[in-house]
C-alpha positions in Angstrom: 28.3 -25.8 7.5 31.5 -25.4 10.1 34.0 -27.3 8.6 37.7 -26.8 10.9 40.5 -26.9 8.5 42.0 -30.8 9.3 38.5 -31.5 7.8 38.4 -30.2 4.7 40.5 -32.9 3.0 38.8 -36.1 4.2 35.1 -34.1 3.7 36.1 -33.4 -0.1 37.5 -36.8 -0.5 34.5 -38.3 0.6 32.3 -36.2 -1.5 34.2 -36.8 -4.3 33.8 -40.9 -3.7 30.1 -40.6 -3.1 30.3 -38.6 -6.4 32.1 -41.5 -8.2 29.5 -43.8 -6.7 26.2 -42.2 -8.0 27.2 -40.9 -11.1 28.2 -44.9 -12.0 24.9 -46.1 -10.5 22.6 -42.9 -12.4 24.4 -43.8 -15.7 22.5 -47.5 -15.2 19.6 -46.4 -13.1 17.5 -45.2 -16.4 18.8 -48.8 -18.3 17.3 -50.6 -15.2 13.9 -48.4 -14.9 12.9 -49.0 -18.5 13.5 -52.6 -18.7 11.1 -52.7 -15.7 9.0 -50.7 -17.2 9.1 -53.2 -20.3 8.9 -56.1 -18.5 6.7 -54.6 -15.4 4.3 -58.1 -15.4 7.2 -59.9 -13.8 8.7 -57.4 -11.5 7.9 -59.1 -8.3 9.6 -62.0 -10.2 12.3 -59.6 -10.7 12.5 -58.3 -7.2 12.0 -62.0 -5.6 15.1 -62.5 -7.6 17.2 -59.6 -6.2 16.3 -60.9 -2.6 17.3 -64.6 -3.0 20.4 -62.9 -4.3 20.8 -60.3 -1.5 20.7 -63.2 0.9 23.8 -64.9 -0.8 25.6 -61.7 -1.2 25.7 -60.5 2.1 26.9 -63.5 4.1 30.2 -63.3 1.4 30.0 -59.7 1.7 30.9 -60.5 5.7 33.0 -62.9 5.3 35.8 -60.3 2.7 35.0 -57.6 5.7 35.8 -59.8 8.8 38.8 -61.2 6.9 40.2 -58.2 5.2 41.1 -54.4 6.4 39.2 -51.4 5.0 41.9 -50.5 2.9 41.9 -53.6 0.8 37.9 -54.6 0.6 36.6 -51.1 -0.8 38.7 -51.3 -3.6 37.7 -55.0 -4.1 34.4 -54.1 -4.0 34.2 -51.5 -6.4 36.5 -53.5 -9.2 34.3 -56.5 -8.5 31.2 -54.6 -9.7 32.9 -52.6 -12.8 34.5 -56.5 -14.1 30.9 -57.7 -14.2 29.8 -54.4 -16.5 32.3 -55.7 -18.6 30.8 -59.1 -18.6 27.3 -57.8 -19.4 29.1 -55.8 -22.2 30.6 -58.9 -23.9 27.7 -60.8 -23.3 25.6 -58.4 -25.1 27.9 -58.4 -27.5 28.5 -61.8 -28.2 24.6 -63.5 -27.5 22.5 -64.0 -30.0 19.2 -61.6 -29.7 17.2 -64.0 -28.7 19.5 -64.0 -25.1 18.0 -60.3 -24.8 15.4 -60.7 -22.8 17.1 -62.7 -20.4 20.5 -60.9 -20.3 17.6 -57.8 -19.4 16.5 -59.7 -16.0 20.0 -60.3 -14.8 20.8 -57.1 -15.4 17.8 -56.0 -13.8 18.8 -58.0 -10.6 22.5 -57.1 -10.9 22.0 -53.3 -11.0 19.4 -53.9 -7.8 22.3 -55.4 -5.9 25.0 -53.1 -7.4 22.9 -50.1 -5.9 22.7 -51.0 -2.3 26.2 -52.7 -2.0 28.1 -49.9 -3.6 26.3 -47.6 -2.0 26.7 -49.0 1.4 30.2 -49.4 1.4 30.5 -46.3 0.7 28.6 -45.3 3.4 29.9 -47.6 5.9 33.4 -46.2 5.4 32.1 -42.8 5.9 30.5 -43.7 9.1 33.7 -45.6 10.2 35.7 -42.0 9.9 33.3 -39.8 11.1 32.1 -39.4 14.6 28.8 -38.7 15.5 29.4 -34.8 16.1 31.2 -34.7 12.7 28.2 -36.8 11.2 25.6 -33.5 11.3 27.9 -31.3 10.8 29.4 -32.7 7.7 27.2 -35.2 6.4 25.1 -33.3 4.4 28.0 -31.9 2.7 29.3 -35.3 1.7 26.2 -36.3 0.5 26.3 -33.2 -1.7 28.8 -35.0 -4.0 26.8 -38.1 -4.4 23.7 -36.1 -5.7 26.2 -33.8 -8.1 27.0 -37.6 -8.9 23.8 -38.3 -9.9 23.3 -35.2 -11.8 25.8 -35.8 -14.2 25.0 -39.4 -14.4 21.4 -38.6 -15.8 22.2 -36.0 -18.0 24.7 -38.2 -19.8 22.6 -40.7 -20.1 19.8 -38.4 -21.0 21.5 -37.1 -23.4 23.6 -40.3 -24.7 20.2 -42.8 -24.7 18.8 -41.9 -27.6 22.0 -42.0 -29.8 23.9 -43.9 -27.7 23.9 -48.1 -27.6 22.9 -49.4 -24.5 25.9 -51.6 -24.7 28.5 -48.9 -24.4 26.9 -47.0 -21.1 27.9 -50.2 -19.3 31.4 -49.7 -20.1 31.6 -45.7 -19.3 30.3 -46.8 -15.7 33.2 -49.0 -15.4 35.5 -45.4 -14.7 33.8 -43.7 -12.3 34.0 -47.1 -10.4 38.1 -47.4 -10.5 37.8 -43.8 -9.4 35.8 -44.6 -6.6 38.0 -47.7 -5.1 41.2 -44.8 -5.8 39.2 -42.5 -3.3 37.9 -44.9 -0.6 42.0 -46.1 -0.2 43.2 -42.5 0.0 40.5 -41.7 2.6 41.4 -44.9 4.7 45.2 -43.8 4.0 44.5 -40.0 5.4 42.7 -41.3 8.5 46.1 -43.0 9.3 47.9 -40.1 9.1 45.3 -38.2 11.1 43.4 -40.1 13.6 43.3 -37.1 15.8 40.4 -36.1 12.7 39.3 -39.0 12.0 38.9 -42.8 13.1 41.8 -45.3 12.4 41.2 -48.6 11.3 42.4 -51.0 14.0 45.3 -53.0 13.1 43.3 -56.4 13.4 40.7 -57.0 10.5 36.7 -56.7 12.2 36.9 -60.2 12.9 33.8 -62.2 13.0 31.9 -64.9 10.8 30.3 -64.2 8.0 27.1 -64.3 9.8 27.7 -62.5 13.0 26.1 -59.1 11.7 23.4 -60.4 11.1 22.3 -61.4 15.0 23.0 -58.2 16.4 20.0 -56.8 14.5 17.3 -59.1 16.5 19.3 -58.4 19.5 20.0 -54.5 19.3 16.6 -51.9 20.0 18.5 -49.4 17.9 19.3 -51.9 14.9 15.1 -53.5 15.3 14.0 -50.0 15.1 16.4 -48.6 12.3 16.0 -52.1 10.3 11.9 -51.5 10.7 12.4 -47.8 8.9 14.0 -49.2 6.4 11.6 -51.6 6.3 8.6 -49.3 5.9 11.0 -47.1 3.7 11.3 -49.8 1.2 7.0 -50.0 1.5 6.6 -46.3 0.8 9.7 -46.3 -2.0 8.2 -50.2 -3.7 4.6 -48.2 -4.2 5.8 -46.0 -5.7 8.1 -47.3 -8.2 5.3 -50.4 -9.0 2.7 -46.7 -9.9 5.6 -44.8 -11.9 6.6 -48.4 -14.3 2.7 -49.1 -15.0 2.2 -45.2 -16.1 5.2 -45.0 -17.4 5.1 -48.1 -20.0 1.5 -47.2 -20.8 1.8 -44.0 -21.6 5.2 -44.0 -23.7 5.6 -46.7 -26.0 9.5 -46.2 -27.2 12.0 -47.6 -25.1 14.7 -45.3 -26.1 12.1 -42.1 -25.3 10.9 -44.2 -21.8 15.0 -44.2 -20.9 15.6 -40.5 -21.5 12.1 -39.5 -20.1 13.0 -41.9 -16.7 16.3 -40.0 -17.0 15.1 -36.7 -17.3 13.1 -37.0 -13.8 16.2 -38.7 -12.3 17.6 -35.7 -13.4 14.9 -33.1 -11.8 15.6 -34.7 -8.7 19.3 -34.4 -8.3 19.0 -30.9 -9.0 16.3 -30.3 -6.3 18.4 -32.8 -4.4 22.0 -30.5 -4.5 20.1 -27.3 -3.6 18.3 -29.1 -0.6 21.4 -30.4 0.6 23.9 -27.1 0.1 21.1 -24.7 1.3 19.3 -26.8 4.1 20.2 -30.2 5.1 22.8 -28.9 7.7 20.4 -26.4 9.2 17.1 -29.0 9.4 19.4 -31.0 11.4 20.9 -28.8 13.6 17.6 -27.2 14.6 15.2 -29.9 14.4 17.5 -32.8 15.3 17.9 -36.5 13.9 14.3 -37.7 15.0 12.4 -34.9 13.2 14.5 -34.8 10.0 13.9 -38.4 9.5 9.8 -37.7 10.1 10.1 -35.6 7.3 10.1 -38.0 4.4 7.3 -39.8 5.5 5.2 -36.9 5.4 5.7 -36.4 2.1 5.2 -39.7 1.2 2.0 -39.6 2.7 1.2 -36.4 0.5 2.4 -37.9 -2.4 0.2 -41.0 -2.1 -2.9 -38.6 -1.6 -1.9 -36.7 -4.6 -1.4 -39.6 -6.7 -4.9 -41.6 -5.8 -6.4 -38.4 -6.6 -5.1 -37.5 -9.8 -7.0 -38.0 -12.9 -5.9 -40.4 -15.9 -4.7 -36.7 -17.8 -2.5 -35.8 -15.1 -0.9 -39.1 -14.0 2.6 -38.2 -15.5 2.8 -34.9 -14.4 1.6 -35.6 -10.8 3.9 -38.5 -10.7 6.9 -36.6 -11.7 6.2 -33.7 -8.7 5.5 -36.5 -6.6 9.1 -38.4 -7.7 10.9 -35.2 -7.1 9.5 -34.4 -3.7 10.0 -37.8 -2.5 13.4 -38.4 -3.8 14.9 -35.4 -3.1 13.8 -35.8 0.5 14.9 -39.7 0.4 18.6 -38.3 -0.4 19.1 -34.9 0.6 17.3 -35.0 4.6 16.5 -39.2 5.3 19.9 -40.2 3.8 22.3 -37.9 6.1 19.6 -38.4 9.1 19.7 -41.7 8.5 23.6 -42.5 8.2 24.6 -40.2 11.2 22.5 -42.9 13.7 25.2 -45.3 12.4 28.3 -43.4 13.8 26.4 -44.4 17.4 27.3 -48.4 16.9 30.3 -50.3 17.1 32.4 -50.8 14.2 31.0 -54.5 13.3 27.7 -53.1 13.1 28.7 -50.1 11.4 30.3 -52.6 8.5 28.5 -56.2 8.9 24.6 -55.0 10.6 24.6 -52.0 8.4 25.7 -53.6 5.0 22.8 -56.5 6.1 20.0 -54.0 7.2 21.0 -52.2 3.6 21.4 -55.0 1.8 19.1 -58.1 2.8 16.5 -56.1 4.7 15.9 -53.4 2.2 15.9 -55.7 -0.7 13.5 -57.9 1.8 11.3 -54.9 2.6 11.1 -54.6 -1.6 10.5 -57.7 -1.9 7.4 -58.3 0.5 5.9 -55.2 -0.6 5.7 -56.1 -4.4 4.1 -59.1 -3.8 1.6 -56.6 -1.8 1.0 -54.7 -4.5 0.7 -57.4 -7.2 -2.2 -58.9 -4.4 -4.0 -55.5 -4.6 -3.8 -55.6 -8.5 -5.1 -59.5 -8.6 -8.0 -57.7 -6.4 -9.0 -55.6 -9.1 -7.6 -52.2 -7.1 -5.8 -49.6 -9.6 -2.5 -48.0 -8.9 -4.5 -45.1 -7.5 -6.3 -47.0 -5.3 -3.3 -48.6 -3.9 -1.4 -45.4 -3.5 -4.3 -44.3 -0.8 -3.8 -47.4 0.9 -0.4 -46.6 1.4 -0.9 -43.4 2.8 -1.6 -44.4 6.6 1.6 -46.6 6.7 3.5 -43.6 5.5 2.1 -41.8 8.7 3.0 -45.0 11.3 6.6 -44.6 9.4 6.8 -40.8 10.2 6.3 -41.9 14.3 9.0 -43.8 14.3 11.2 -42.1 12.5 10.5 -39.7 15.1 11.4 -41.5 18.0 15.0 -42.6 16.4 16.1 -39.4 17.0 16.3 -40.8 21.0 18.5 -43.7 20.3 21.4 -44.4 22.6 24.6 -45.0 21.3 26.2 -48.2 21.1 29.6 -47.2 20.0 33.0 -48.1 20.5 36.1 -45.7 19.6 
């Protein structure tokens, strides 16, 4: 990875915040998993739930961004999400046990939200520094530090689920959180002292209503084409979480072992994730270019979905953890850097208000509809098995258009 020396501050900075970020979200991830593995006759309940949610969240979301500057907003956003941990911590607390079930779905819906917004501020900062040139040099590198993140965030809660209250992993995700809002205001504070490196926040806030992200995704061809990856992302992605929760709660019966086990594979995959990222990710773009390095996970999601429809009833669990590996360490070590650099080629209201809506609303959307899908392939009688065939041609439709992305023209302002 070339990396000139005015670089190397903002790069670690950044990899250190995406670090803060997924090692917050990897300490919940497991709690989340398990209670939708618990609970997995409502999730498209559950995930209707996180949509209708989405689509209150982003409009506000808009509205803090076209009103306030960078520097002030990331911060916010990040102490907003840790002072509802504590919430769910003194609920928990406090409820009776009877409350459990329920204070289970919110928190079900709230770490679905948690995980795109955080996550895509995050991002959208990064994309607002970076140009596109610096994007595939360096973005792989950045996103290094999110999958160390998640390494550390699994093996503590591997390690801390089985002895560990549930109660008190909410409040240890509340740190990395401060950390992160710490970060995103020195980065914002170093690209005013360099703008020759990186891109200064204008001195005038985005502007806007708290709607006005949302149009320029019908009108755009680039924001319709990345919004309808996503889109079929979300398809490929919903299958296969709806296959891991049913083998998952059949086949382990202890919440506390279905936690650590969900953990453990979380785990698996930020390691394959790191090594994909420090040994390849820079080089698969460089050679093969945006288009083709966002073809790649769709290609192994349509493998995946052959694998699992053909594996037998003693080798679910093993097939689905190769299959969770390969597909989520693609997902976040090629897709993910491919993926983010297309945003340094809009303007700035799309890189903040279109982006945070496409990651927001239409991935939650694209969750939504397919859940429902695959809860109307169940009510047809068809096994997960069956289903994960079905999905395999889709997966192929998303590879071609992931493809042809890597021809977008820019949109971007400087």
């Amino acid at each position: 990875m070339p990396l000139r020396q005015d670089e190397a501050a903002p790069t670690l900075l950044a990899t250190a915040y995406g670090f803060a970020i997924l090692f917050a979200y990897y300490l919940l991830r497991p709690v989340r998993d398990e209670i939708g593995a618990a609970d997995r006759g409502n999730l498209q309940v559950l995930w209707t739930a996180v949509f209708l949610v989405m689509l209150l969240a982003v409009p506000l979301y808009s509205a803090a961004v076209a009103r306030l500057s960078r520097a002030v907003f990331i911060p916010l956003t990040n102490r907003f999400f840790a002072a509802n941990l504590v919430l769910f911590y003194l609920a928990l607390m406090l409820l009776p046990e009877t409350a459990r079930p329920w204070i289970d779905r919110v928190f079900y819906v709230w770490v679905s939200v948690f995980a795109l917004f955080v996550v895509a501020v995050f991002w959208g900062l990064v994309v607002d520094l970076f140009r596109d040139e610096q994007g595939e040099r360096l973005f792989g590198f950045i996103a290094v530090g999110a999958s160390l993140g998640g390494i550390a965030g699994s093996t503590t809660t591997a390690l801390l689920a089985p002895v560990l209250p549930v109660f008190l992993l909410l409040l240890l995700a509340v740190l990395p959180l401060e950390a992160a809002g710490r970060l995103g205001r020195a980065l914002d504070r170093h690209a005013e002292q360099a703008p020759a490196t990186l891109r200064r926040a204008p001195p005038a806030p985005i502007g806007g209503s708290a709607w006005s992200g949302i149009g320029p995704v019908f009108r755009s061809p680039a924001l319709r084409r990345i919004a309808l990856w996503i889109l079929l992302m979300t398809f490929a992605s919903t299958i296969l979480y709806f296959v891991q929760s049913h083998l998952v709660g059949e086949a382990i019966t202890d919440r506390a072992a279905r936690r650590a086990f969900l953990a453990r594979i979380d785990l698996a995959v930020n390691v394959v994730t790191v090594a994909t990222q420090l040994l390849l990710t820079a080089c698969i773009l460089a050679r093969l270019g945006v288009g083709a390095t966002l073809a790649v996970l769709p290609a192994v999601a349509a493998l995946s979905f052959v694998v699992l429809g053909n594996a037998g009833a003693g080798g679910a669990l093993v097939a689905l953890l190769v299959v969770r590996v390969l597909f989520d360490s693609s997902r976040h070590a090629l897709a993910k850097p491919a993926r983010e650099v297309l945003f340094t080629r809009l303007t700035r209201e799309q890189r903040y208000k279109s982006k945070a809506f496409i990651d927001a609303a239409v991935y939650r959307g694209g969750d939504l509809l397919s859940g429902w899908i695959y809860a109307g392939f169940g009510a047809l009688g068809l096994g997960a098995a069956a289903i994960a065939l079905i999905a395999a041609p889709v997966a192929v439709l998303w590879g071609v258009l992931g493809w042809q992305l890597g021809r977008m023209p820019a949109e971007k302002e400087e």
